[in-house]
N, C-alpha and C positions, 0 to 999 in steps of 0.2 A: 439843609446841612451839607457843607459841601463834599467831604469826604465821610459824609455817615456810610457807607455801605463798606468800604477799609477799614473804617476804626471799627465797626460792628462785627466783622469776622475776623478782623485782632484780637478783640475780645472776647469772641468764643474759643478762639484756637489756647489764649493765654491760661483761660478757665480749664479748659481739656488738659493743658502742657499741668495746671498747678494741680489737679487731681491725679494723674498721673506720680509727678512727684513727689505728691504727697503720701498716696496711699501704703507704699513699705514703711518709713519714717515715723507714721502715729499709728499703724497696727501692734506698734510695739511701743507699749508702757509699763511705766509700774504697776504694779498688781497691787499696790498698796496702796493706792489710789482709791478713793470710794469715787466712783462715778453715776450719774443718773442721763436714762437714755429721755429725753424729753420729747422728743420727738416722733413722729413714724411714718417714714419715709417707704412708698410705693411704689418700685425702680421701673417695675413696667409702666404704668398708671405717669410716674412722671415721665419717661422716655416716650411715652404717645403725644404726651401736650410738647414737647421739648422739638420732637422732630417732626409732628403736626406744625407746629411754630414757624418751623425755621422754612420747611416745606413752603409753607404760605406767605410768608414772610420774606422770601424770594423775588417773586414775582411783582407784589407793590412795592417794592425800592424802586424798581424801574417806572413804574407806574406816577410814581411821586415827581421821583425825578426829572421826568419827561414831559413834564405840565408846557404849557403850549406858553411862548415869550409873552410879557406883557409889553402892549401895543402902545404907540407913544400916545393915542388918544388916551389909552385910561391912563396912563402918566399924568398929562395932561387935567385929568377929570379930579386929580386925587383932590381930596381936602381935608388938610392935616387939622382945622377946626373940629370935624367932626368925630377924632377919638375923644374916649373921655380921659379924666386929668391925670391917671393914672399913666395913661398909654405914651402920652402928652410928654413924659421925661426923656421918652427913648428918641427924641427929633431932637434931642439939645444935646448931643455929643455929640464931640469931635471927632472927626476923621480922618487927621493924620496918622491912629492909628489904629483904626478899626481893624485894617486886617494882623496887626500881630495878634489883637484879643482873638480872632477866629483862629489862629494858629495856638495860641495856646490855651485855649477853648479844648480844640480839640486832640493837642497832646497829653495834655493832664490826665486824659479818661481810663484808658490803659493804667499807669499807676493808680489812681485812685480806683479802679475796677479790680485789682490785682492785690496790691498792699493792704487796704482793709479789710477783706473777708482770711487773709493771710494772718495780721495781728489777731484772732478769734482763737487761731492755733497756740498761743501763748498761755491761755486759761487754760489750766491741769483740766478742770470738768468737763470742759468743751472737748477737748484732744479727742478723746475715745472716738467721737461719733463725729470727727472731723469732714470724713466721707458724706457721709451723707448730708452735714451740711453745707458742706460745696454742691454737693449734687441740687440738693433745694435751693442754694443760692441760683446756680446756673438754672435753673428750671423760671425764678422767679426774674430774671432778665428778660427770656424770653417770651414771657408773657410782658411783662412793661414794653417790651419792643411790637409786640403784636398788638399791646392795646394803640400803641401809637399809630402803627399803622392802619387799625381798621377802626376804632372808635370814632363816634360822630366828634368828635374834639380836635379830632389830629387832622393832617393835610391831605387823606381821601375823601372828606365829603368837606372840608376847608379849603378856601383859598384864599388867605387874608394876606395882604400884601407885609413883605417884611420893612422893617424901618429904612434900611438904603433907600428905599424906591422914593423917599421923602426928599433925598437929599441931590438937590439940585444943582450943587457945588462939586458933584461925582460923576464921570462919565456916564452919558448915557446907558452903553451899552452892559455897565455892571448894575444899571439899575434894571432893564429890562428879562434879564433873564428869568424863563422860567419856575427855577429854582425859589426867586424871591418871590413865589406864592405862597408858602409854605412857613408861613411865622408859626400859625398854629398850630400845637401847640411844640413847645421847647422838648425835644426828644432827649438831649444833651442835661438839662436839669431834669430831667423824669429819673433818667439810668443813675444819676448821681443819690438822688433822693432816696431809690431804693438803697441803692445799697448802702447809705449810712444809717438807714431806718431799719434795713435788715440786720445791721450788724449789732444795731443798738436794743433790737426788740430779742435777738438769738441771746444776745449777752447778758438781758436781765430775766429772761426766761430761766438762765441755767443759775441765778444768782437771785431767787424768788425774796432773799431777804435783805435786799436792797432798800429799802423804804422809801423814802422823800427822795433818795440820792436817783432814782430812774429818772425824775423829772429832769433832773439837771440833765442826764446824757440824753435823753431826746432831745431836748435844749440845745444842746451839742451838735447833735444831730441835723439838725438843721443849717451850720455852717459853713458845710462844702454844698449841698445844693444852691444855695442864699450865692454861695461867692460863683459858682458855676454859672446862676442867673446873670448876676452882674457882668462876668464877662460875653455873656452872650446877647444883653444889652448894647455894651461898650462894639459888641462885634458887628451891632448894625442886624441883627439876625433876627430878633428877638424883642417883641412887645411886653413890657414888665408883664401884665396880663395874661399872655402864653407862656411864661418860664412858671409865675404862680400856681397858673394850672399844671404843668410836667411837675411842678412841685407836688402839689397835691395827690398824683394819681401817684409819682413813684412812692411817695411816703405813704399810702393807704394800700401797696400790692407789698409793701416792705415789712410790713406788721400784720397786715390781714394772712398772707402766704403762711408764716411759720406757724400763724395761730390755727390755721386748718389743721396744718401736719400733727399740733397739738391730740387731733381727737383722730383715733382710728376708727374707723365707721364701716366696716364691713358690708353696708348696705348701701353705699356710694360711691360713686365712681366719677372722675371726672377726664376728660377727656378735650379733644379736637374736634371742630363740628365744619366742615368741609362740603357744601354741599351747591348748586346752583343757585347763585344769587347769594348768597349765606355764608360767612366764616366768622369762628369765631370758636369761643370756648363751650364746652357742651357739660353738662352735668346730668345725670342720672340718678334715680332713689329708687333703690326698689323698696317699694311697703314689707315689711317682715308679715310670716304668717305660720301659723301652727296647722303641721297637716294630723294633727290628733283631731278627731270629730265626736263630740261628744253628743250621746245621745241620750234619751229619757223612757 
């Protein structure tokens, strides 16, 4: 991604700027409002993974980014036979204008990072508890952004070549760069996926008697990832194969995330696991126990 590490702390700052803004504006509502809190939100509990994340999160951007150039021998060695049919679409576009799709690839993210979890504030029942589902949105970024970075999926333990490196009709030197290791997978369709997954699973959560109509808005839901894939196809970046996947993971942390916050668990905890060799997400249970001892 070329300017992933700018548009990602665009992102975060934009999310900080809209909670901010937001928080005077919907603390104050009608009282005549029936509202239901759905939710339950852990401000420590998420402020550990949130700035565990970003802490961690730091350090492989560069790590990514820095992957060693590809050499003109494995240039050389590629063979575009050997994807399968699927991958197979992303060598047959054109490239007069691949770099506008990566340009606006990566403008789009900001508004659609910003404006959608913003339309949620519209719905009277949501309003109340606006905060906190900003909060849990920003929390559920930065884990799609950490699973990117350190999941066996993504471009730390991946180096699949990206589609330019195909295209023989492109200077060399934009084929060789480092950076085009890193097809796998699509980080740009993951951050998209979540959040129309999240907005769509927050929205019929607070709206339980939706019926048949939820199908349709997951359905929905899937149209800004789908066209984000597309252009990062079009962008030369991206193997249909690894946007599918960034599909998949953002849309399963989009709907799995608010379903957690769904249950208060007082005997779980989750966390940052930071440790030598090891990062990632930590979970903890502690077993319940009665310290009554009955005897006979």
């Amino acid at each position: 991604m070329k300017h992933f590490t700018k548009i990602d702390f665009l992102k975060i700052s934009a999310c900080f700027i809209q909670i901010l803004l937001c928080q005077e504006a919907f603390s104050q509502g009608s009282d005549t409002i029936i509202r239901k809190k759905v939710y339950h939100v852990n401000r420590i509990t998420g402020s550990i993974i949130i700035l565990g994340g970003l802490a961690t999160d730091y350090p492989a951007i560069g790590r990514i980014k820095g992957k060693e150039d590809i050499s003109t021998a494995e240039i050389s060695a590629l063979n575009p036979g050997a994807l399968n049919f699927l991958d197979q679409w992303a060598l047959h576009q054109p490239t007069s204008d691949y770099l506008m799709y990566s340009k606006l690839s990566d403008n789009i993210q900001i508004p659609i990072y910003t404006l959608f979890p913003a339309a949620l504030a519209l719905d009277k029942q949501i309003r109340k508890n606006y905060l906190d589902i900003l909060f849990m949105y920003f929390e559920g970024h930065v884990i799609t952004f950490t699973m990117y970075n350190y999941s066996w999926f993504g471009p730390t333990f991946q180096n699949k070549y990206r589609p330019i490196t195909y295209y023989t009709n492109l200077p060399l030197a934009d084929r060789t760069t480092g950076n085009n290791r890193n097809s796998a997978y699509s980080g740009h369709t993951a951050s998209t996926a979540y959040t129309s997954f999240f907005i769509t699973k927050v929205y019929c959560d607070y709206h339980p008697d939706l019926g048949g109509e939820k199908y349709l808005l997951y359905t929905a839901a899937l149209i800004p990832p789908l066209a984000m894939a597309y252009f990062r196809i079009r962008a030369l970046a991206h193997m249909p194969s690894d946007c599918l996947t960034g599909l998949t993971i953002g849309a399963l942390v989009g709907v799995i995330l608010p379903e957690l916050h769904k249950y208060k668990c007082k005997n779980l905890a989750f966390g940052m696991l930071n440790i030598p060799g090891a990062t990632g997400l930590d979970m903890c249970w502690t077993l319940p126990f009665s310290s009554k001892i009955s005897t006979n």
